[in-house]
PDB file with one MODEL, atoms N, CA, C and O in Angstrom:
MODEL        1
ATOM      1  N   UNK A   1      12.698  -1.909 -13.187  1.00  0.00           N
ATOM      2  CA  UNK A   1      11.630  -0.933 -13.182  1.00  0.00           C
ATOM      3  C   UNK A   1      10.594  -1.276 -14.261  1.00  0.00           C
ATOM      4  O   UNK A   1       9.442  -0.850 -14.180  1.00  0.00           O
ATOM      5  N   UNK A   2      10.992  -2.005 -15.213  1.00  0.00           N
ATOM      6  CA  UNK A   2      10.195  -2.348 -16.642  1.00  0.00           C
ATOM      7  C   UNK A   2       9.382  -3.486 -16.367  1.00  0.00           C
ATOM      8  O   UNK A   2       8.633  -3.622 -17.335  1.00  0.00           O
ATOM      9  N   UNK A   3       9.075  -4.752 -15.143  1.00  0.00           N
ATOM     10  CA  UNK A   3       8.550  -5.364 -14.889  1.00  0.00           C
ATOM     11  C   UNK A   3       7.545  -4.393 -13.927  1.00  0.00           C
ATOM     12  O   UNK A   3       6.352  -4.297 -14.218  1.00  0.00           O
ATOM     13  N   UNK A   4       7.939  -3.904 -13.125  1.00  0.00           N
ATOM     14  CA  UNK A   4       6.906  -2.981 -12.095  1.00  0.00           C
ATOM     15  C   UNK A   4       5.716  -2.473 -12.775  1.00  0.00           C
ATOM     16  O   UNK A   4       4.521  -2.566 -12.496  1.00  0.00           O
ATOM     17  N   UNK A   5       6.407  -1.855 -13.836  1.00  0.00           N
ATOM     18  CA  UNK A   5       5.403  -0.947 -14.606  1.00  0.00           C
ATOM     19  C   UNK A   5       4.409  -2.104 -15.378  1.00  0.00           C
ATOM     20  O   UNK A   5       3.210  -2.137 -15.103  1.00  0.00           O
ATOM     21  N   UNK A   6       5.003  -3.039 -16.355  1.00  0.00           N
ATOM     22  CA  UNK A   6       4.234  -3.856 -16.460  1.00  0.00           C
ATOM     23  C   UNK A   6       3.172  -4.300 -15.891  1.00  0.00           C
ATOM     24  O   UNK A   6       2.029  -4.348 -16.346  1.00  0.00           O
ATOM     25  N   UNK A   7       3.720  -4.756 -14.486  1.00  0.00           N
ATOM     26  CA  UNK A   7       2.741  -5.147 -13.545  1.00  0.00           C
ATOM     27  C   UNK A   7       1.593  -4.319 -13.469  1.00  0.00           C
ATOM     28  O   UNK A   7       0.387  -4.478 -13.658  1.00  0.00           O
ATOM     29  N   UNK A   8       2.335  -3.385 -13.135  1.00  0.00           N
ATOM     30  CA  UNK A   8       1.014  -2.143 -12.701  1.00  0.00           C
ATOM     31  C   UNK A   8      -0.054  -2.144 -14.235  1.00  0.00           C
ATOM     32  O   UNK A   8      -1.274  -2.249 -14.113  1.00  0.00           O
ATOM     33  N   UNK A   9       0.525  -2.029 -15.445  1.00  0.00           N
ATOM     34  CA  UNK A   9      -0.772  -2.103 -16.414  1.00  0.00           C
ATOM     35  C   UNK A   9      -1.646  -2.974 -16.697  1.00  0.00           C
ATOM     36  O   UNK A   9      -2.772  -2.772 -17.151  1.00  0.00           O
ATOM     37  N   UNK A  10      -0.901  -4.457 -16.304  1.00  0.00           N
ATOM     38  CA  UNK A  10      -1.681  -5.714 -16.404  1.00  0.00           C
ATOM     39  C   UNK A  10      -2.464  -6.104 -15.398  1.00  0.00           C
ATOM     40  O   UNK A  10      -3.295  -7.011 -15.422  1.00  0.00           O
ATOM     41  N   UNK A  11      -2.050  -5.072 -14.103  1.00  0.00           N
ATOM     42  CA  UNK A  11      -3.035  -5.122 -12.684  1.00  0.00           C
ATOM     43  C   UNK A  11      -3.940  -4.154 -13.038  1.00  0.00           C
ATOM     44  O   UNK A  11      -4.799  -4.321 -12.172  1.00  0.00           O
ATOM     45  N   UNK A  12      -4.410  -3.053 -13.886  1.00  0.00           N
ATOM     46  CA  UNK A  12      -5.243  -2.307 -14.430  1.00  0.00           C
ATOM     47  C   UNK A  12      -6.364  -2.724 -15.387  1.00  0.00           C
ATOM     48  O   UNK A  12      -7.572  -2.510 -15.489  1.00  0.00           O
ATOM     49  N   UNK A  13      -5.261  -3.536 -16.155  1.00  0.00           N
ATOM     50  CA  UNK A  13      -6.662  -4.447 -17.416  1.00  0.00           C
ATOM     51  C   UNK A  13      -7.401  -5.742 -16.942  1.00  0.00           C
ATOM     52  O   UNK A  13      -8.337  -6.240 -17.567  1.00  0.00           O
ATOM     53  N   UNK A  14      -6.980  -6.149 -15.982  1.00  0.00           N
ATOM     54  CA  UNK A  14      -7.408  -7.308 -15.239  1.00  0.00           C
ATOM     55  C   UNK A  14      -8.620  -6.552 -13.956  1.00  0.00           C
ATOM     56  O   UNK A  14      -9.804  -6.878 -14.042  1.00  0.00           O
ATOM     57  N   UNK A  15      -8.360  -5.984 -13.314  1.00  0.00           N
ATOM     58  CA  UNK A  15      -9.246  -4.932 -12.515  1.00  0.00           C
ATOM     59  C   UNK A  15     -10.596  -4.448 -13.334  1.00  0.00           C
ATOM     60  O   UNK A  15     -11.726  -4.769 -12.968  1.00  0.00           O
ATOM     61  N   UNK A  16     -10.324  -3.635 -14.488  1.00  0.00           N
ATOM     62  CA  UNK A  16     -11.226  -3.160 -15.689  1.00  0.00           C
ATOM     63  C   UNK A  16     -12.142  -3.839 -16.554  1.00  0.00           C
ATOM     64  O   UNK A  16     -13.309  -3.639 -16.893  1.00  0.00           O
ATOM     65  N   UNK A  17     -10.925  -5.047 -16.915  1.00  0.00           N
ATOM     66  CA  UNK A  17     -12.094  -5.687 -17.887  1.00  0.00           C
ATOM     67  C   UNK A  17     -12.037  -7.056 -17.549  1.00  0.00           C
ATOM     68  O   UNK A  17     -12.775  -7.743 -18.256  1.00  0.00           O
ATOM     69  N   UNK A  18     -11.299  -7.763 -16.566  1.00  0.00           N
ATOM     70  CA  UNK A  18     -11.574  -9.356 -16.484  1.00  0.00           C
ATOM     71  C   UNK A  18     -12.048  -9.668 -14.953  1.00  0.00           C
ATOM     72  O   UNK A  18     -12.136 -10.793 -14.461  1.00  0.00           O
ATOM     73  N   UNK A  19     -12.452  -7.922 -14.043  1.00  0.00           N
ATOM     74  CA  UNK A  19     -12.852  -9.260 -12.630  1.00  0.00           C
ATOM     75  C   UNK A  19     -14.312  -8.417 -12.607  1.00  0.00           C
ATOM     76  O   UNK A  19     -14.359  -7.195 -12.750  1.00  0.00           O
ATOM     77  N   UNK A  20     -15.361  -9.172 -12.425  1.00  0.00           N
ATOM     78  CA  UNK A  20     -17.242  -9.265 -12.801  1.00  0.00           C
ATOM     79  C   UNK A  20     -17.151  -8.531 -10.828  1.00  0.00           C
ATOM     80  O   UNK A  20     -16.662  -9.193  -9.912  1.00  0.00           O
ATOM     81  N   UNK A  21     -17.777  -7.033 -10.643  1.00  0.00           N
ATOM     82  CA  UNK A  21     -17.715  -7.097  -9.715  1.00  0.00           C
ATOM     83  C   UNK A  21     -19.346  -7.201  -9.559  1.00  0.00           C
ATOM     84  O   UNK A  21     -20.233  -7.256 -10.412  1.00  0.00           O
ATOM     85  N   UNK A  22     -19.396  -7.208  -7.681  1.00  0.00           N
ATOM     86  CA  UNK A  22     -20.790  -7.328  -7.514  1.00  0.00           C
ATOM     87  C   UNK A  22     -22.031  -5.918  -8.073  1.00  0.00           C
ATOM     88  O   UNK A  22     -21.757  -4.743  -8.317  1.00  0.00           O
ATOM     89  N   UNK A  23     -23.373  -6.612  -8.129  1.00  0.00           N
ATOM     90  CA  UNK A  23     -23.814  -5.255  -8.553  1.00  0.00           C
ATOM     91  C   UNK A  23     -24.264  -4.524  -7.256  1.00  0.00           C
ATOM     92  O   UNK A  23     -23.582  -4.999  -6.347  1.00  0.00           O
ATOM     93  N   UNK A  24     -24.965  -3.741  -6.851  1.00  0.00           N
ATOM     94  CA  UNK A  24     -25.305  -2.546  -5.791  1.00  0.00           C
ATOM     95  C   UNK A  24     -26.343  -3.774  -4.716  1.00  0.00           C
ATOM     96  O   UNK A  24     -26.044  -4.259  -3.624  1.00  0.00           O
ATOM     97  N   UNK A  25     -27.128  -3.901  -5.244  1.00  0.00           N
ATOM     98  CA  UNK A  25     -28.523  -5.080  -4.448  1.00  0.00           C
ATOM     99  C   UNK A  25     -27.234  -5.932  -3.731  1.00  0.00           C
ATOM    100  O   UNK A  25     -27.094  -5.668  -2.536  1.00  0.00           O
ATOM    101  N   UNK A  26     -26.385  -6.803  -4.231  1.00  0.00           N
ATOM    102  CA  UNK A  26     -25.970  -7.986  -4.021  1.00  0.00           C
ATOM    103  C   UNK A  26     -24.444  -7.359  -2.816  1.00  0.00           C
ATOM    104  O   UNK A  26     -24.009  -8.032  -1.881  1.00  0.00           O
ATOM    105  N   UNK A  27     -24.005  -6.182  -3.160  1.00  0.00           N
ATOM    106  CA  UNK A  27     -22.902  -5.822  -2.071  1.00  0.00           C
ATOM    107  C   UNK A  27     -23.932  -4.864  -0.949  1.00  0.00           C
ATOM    108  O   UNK A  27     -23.349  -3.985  -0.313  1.00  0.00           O
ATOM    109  N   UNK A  28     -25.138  -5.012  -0.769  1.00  0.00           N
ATOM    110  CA  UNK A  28     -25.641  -4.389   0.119  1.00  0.00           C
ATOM    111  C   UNK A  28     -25.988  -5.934   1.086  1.00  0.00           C
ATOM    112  O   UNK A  28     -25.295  -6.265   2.048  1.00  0.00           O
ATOM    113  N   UNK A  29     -26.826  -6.494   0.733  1.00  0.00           N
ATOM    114  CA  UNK A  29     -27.312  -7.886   1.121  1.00  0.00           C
ATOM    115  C   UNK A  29     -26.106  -8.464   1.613  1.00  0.00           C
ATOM    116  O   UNK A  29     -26.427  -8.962   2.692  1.00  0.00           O
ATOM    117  N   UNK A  30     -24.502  -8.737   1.349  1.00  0.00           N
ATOM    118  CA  UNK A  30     -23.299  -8.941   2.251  1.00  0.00           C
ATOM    119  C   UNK A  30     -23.248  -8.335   3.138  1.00  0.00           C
ATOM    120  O   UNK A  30     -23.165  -8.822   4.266  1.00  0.00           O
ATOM    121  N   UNK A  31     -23.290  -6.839   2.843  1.00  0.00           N
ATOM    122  CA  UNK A  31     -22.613  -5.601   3.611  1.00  0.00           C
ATOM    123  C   UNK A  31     -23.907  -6.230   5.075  1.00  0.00           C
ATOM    124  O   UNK A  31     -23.515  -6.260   6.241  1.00  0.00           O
ATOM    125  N   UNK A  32     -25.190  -6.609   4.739  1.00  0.00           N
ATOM    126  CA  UNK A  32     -25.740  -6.728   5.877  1.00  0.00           C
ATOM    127  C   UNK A  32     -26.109  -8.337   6.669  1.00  0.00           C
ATOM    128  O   UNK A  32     -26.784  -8.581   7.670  1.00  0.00           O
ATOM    129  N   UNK A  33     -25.327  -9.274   5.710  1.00  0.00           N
ATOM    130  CA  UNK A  33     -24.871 -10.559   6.437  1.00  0.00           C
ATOM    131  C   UNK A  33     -23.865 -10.088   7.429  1.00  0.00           C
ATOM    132  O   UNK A  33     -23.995 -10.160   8.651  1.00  0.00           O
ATOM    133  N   UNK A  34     -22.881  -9.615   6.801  1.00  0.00           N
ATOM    134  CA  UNK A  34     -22.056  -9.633   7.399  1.00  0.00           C
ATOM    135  C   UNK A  34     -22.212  -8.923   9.624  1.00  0.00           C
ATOM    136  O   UNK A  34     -21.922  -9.432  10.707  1.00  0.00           O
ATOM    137  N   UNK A  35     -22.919  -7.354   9.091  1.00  0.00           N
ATOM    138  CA  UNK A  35     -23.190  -6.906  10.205  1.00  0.00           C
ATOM    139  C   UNK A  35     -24.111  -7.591  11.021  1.00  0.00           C
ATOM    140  O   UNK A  35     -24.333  -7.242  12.181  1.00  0.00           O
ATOM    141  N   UNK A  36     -24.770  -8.743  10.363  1.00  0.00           N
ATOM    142  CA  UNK A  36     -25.702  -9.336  11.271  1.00  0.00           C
ATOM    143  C   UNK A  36     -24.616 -10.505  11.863  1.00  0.00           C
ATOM    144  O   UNK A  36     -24.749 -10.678  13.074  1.00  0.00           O
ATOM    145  N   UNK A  37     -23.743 -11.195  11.330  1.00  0.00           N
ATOM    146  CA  UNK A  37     -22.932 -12.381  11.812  1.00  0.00           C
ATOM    147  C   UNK A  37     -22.038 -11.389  12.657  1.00  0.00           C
ATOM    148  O   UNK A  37     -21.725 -11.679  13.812  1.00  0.00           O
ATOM    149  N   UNK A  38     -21.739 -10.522  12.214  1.00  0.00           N
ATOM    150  CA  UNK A  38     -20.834  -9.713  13.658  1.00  0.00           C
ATOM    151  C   UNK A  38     -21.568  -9.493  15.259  1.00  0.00           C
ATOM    152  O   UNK A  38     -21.158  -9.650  16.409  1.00  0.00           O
ATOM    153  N   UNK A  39     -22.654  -9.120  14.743  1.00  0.00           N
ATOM    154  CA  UNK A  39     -23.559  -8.829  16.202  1.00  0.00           C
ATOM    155  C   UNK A  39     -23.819 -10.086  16.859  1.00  0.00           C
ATOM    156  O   UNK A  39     -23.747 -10.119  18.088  1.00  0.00           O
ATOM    157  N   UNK A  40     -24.104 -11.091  16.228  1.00  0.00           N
ATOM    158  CA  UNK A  40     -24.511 -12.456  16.696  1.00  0.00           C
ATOM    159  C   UNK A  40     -23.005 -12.709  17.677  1.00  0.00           C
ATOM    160  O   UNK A  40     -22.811 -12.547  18.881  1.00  0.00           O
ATOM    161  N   UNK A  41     -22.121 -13.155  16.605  1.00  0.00           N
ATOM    162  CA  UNK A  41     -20.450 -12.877  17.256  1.00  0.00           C
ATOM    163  C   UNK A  41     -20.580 -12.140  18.199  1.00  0.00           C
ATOM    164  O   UNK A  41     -21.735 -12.490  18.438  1.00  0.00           O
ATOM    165  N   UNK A  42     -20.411 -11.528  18.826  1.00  0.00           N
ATOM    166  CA  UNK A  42     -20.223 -10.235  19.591  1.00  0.00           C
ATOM    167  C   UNK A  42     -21.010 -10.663  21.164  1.00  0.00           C
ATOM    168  O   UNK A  42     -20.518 -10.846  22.277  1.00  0.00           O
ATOM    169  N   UNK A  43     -22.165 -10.708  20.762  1.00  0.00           N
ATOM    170  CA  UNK A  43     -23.352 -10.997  21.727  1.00  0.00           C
ATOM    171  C   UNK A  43     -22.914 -12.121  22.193  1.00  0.00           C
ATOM    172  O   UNK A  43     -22.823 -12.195  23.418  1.00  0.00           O
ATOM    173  N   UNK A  44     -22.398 -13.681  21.113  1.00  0.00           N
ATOM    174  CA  UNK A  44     -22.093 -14.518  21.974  1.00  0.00           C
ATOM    175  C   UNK A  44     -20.794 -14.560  23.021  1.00  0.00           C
ATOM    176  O   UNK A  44     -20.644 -15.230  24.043  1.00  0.00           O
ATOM    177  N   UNK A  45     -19.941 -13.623  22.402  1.00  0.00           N
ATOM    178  CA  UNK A  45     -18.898 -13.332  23.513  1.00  0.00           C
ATOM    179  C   UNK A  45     -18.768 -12.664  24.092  1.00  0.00           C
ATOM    180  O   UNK A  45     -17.617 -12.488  24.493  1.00  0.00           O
ATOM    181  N   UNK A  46     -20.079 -11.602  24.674  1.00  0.00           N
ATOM    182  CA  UNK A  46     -20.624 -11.173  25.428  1.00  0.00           C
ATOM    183  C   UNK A  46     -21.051 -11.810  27.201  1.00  0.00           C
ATOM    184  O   UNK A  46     -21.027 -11.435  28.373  1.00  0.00           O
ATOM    185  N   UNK A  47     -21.515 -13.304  26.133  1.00  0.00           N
ATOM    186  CA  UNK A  47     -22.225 -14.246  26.747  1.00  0.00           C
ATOM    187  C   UNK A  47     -20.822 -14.639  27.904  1.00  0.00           C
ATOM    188  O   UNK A  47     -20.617 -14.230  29.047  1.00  0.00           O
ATOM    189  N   UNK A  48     -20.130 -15.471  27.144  1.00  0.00           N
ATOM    190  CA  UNK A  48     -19.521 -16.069  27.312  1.00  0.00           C
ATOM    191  C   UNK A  48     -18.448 -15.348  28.613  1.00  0.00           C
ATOM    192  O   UNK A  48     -18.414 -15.986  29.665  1.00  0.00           O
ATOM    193  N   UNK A  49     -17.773 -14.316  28.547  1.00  0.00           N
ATOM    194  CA  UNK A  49     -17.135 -12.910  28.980  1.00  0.00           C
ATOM    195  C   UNK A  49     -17.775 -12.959  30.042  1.00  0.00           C
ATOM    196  O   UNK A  49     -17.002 -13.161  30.979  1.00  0.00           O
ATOM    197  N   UNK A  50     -18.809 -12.873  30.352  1.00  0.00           N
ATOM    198  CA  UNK A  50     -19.617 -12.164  31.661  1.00  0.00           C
ATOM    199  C   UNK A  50     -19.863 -13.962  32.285  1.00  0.00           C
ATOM    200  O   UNK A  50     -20.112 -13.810  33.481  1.00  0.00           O
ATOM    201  N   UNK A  51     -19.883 -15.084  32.054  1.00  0.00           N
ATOM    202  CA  UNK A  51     -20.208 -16.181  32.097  1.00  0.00           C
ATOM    203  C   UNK A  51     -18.852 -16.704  32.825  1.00  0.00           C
ATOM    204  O   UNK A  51     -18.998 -17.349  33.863  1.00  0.00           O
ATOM    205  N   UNK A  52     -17.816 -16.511  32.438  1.00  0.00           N
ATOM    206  CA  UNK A  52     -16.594 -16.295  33.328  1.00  0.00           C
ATOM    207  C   UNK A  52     -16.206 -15.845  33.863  1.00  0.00           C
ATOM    208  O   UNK A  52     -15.680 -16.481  34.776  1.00  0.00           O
ATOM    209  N   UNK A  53     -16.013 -14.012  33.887  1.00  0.00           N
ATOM    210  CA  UNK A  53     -16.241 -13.335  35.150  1.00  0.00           C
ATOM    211  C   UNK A  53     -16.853 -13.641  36.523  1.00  0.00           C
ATOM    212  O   UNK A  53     -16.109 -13.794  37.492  1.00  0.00           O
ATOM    213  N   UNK A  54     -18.024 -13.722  36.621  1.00  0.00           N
ATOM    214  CA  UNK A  54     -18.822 -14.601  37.201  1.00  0.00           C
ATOM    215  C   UNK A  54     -18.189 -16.081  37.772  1.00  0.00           C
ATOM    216  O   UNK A  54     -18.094 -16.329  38.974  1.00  0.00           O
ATOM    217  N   UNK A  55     -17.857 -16.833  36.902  1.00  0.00           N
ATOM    218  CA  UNK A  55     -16.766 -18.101  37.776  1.00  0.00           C
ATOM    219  C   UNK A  55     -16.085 -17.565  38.241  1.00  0.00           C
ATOM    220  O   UNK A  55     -16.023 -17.580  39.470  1.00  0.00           O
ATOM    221  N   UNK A  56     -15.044 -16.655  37.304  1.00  0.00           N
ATOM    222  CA  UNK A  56     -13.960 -16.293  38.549  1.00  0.00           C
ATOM    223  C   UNK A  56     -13.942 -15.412  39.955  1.00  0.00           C
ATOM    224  O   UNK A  56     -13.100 -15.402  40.852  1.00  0.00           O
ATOM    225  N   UNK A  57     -14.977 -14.799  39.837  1.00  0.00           N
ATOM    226  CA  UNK A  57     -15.488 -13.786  41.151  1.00  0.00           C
ATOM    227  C   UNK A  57     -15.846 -15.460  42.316  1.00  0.00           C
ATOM    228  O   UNK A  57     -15.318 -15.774  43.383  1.00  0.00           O
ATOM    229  N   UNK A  58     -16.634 -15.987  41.718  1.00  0.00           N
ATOM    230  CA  UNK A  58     -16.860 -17.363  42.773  1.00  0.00           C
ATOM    231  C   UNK A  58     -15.793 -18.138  43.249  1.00  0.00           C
ATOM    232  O   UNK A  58     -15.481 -18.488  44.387  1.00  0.00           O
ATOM    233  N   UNK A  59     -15.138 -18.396  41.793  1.00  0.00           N
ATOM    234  CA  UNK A  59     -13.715 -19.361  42.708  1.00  0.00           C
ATOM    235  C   UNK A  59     -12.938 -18.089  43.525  1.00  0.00           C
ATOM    236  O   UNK A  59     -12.327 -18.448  44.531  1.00  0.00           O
ATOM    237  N   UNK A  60     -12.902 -16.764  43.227  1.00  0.00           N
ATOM    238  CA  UNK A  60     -11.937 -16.294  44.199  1.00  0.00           C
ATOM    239  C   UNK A  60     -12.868 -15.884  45.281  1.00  0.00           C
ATOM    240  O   UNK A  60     -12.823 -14.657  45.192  1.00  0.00           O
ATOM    241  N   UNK A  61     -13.351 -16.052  45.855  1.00  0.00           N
ATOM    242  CA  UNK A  61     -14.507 -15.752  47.216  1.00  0.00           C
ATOM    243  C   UNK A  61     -14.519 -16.750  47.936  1.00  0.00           C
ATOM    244  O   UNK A  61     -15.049 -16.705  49.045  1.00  0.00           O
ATOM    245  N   UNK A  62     -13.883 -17.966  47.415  1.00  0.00           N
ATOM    246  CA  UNK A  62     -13.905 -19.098  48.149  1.00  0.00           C
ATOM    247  C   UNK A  62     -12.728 -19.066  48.853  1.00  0.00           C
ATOM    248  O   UNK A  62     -12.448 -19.980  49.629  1.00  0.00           O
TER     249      UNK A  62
ENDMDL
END
């Protein structure tokens, strides 16, 4: 139990004072890479999804 607890305080001072987080500007500008690489994603397997459907409606009609 005396290592746990440890853990847990040295996972507190390391959190607090040794990891540099981002500032507000710089986790917004991710926050909206990110939603832009998702939509791109998305759209292309959109593409792709309906691009096979499409084959397979043809090969089975044959």
């Amino acid at each position: 139990m005396r290592k746990f607890i440890n853990y847990l305080k040295e996972s507190y001072v390391e959190l607090a004072q040794k990891v540099t987080w981002p500032t507000w500007d710089k986790l917004q500008s991710s926050a909206f890479l990110v939603l832009i690489a998702t939509v791109i994603l998305a759209a292309g397997l959109f593409v792709v999804d309906y691009a096979f459907e499409n084959l397979m409606k043809f090969i089975y009609t044959l």
